[in-house]
Residue, then its C-alpha position, 0 to 999 in steps of 0.5 A: x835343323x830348326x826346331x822352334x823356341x823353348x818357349x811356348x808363350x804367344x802374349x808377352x807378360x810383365x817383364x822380360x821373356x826369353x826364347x831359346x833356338x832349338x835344335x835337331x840334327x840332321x841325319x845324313x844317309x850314307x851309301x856306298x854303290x859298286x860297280x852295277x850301281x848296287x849299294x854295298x855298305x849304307x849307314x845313318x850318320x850325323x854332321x861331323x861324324x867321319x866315314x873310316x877310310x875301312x868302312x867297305x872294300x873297293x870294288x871290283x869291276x872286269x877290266x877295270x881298276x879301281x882309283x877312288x870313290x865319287x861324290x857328285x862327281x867330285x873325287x873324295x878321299x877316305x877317311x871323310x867328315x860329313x860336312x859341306x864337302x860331301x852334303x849335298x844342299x837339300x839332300x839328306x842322301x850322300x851316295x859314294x860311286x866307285x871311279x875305275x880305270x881301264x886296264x891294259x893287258x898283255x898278248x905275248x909272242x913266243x916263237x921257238x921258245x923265245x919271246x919274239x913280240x909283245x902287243x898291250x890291248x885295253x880290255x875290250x879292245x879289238x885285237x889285231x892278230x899278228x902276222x906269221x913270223x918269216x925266216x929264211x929256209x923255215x916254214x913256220x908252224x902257225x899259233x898254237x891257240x886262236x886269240x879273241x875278237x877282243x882283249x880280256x881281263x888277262x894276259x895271253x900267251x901264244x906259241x909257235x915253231x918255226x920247221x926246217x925246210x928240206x930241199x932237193x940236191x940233184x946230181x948229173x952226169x952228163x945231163x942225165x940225173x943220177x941222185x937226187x938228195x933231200x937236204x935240210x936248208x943250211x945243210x951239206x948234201x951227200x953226195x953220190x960216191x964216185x962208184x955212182x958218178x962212174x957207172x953212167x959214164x964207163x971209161x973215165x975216172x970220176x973227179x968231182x961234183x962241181 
């Protein structure tokens, strides 16, 4: 900035005078914020000086990504010269605010061991849990852990099995039960022998279940 000429004279004498501008440079407090607005890195610096692109770490933020520092609101790639680019008029102060993004998490399906669907929440979204898997002839076990009300800053993996169902085979001779065979679904029952068919109904020779 100004300030002021050389010269300190106030009357003009007999013969030519010279003044000469004097100048000071400005200094230009640099700051650096994070993500809870607390300054992590500050320094003085001068017009024309550069701000290394290593001059502080980014930031971190739960959730977020981090994609590039702010001026005023304006994106600003390091390294940066201090010039009109960032210099505020009237301001001595650049301040550098981080710019996140959200990031997406994963909440993975597996069912018997193989992955049966995958859902992408933000963070912080609501989570809508998946309803239970069906299978013909299979009941189905249930999740093995209890998800959030919200996605966090991780991916989650939740498990279930689905159990056979086992049913009744029922065996009569003439209306009157003689065996009843608990079976797994998509198996063959086992029979009564013939021994069993025959001894309710005495003087015939057993043949078949039908």
């Amino acid at each position: 900035y100004f300030d002021g000429w050389d010269n300190d004279a106030t009357v003009m004498g007999a013969g030519d005078m010279e003044f000469v501008a004097q100048w000071l440079a400005i200094e230009y407090y640099v700051e650096f914020y994070d993500a809870e607005g607390e300054i992590i890195y500050e320094d003085v610096l001068f017009w024309g000086n550069e701000i290394a692109a290593d001059v502080v770490e980014n930031p971190t933020k739960e959730g977020f990504e981090f994609k590039y520092w702010t001026v005023n609101g304006n994106a600003v790639e390091l390294p940066v010269t201090i010039d009109a680019s960032v210099v505020t008029e009237g301001s001595n102060t650049i301040a550098f605010e981080p710019f996140f993004s959200i990031v997406g998490y994963d909440i993975i399906y597996m069912v018997d061991g193989k992955m049966h669907k995958t859902e992408t929440y933000e963070y912080g979204a609501a989570i809508t849990i998946l309803a239970d898997p069906v299978k013909e002839g299979y009941t189905f076990s249930g999740w093995d852990k209890t998800l959030p009300a919200t996605m966090p800053a991780e991916d989650i993996t939740v498990s279930g099995t689905f159990t056979v169902n086992q049913y009744d085979a029922l065996f009569y001779v003439d209306n009157n039960l003689v065996a009843t065979v608990p079976t797994n679904f998509g198996e063959t029952p086992v029979a009564p022998d013939a021994a069993t068919a025959e001894a309710v109904k005495p003087g015939y020779t057993f043949v078949k279940w039908t």
